[in-house]
C-alpha positions as CSV (number, residue, x, y, z in Angstrom):
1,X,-15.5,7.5,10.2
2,X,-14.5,9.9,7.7
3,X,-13.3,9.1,4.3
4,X,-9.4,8.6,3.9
5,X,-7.7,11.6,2.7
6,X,-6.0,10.5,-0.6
7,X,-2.8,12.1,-2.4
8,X,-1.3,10.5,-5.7
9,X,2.2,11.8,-6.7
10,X,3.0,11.1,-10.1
11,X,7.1,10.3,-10.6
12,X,9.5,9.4,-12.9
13,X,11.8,8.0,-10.5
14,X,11.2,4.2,-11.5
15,X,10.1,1.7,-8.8
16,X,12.8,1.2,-7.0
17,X,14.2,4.8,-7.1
18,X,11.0,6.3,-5.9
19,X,11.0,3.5,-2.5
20,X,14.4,4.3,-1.7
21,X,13.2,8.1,-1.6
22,X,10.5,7.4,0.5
23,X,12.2,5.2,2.7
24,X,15.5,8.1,3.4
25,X,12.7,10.7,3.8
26,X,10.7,9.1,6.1
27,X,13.7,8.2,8.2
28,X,14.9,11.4,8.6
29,X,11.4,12.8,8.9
30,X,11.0,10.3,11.8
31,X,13.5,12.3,13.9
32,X,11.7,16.0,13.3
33,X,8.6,14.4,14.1
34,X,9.0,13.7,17.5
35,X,9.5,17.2,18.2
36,X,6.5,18.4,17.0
37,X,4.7,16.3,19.1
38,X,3.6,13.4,16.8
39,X,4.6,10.1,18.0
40,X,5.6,7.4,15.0
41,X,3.8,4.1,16.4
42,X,4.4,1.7,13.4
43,X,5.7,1.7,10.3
44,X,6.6,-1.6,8.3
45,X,7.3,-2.5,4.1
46,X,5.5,-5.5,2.8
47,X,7.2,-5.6,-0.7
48,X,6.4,-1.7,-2.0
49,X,4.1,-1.0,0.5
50,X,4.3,1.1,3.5
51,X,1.7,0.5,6.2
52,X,1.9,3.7,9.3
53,X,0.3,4.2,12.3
54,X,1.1,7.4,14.5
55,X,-0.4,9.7,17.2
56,X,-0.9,13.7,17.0
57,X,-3.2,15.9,19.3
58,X,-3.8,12.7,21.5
59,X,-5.6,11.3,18.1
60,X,-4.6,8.1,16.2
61,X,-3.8,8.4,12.4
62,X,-3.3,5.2,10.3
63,X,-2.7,4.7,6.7
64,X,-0.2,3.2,3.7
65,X,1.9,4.2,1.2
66,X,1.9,2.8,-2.6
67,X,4.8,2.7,-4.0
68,X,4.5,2.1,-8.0
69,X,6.3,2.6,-11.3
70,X,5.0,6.3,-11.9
71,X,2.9,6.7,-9.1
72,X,3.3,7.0,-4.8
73,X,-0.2,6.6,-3.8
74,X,-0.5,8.4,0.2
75,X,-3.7,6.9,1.8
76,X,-4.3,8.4,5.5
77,X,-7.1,7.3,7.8
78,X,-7.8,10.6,10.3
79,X,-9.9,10.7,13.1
80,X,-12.7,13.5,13.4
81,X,-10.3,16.2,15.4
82,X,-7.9,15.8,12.9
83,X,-10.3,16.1,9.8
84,X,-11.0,19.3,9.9
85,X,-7.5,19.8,8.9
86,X,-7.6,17.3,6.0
87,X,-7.4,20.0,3.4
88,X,-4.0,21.7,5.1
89,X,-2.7,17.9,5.7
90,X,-3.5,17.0,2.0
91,X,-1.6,20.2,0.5
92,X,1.4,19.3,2.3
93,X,1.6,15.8,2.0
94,X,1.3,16.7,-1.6
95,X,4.4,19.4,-1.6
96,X,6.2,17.6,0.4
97,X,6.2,14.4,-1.5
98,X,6.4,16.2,-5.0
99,X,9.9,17.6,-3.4
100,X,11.4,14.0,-2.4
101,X,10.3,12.6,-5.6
102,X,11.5,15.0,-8.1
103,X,14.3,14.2,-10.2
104,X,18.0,15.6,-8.8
C-alpha cells in the first residue's frame, strides 16, 4: 500500500469558519464530480472531522479531512493506479483548498 498523500492548508479562517467552507465546497463539488466520472461513496463529520470514501478509474480512494484552528489537514489513501498521479492530485488539492479557504 502506498503512503497517504498528505496536504496541510494553513488558514486564518478560525475553526468554525474554515468547516463551513469545506462543508459548502464539498457539497457543490459533489455535483461536478459525478460527471467526471468519480463516484462519492461516503462522506460523514464526526465533530471537525471529515472521513471520505470515493471511486475513480474503477479504483477505491479513502481518506479524512482535519479541520483545525489554523490548519485543514487533507489525508488521502490511493490505490497503486491512482499513485502514479499523486503528485498532480496533491498540487490541486492544495490550490484548490488554498482558494476555498482564503479570506473574502
Amino acid at each position: 500500500m502506498p503512503k497517504p498523500l498528505i496536504v496541510e492548508i494553513p488558514h486564518e479562517l478560525g475553526l468554525a469558519e474554515a468547516r463551513r467552507r469545506i462543508a459548502d465546497g464539498l457539497e457543490q463539488a459533489q455535483g461536478m464530480l459525478g460527471k467526471t466520472g468519480i463516484a462519492v461513496d461516503r462522506m460523514t463529520w464526526t465533530d471537525d472531522r471529515l472521513d471520505f470514501a470515493m471511486a475513480a478509474m474503477g479504483q477505491k480512494v479513502d481518506g479524512q479531512v482535519d479541520v483545525g484552528p489554523q490548519t485543514v489537514r487533507v489525508e488521502v489513501r490511493l490505490p497503486l493506479l491512482l499513485a502514479l498521479f499523486a503528485e498532480r492530485i496533491q498540487k490541486k488539492v492544495g490550490q484548490e483548498g488554498n482558494l476555498l479557504l482564503t479570506k473574502k
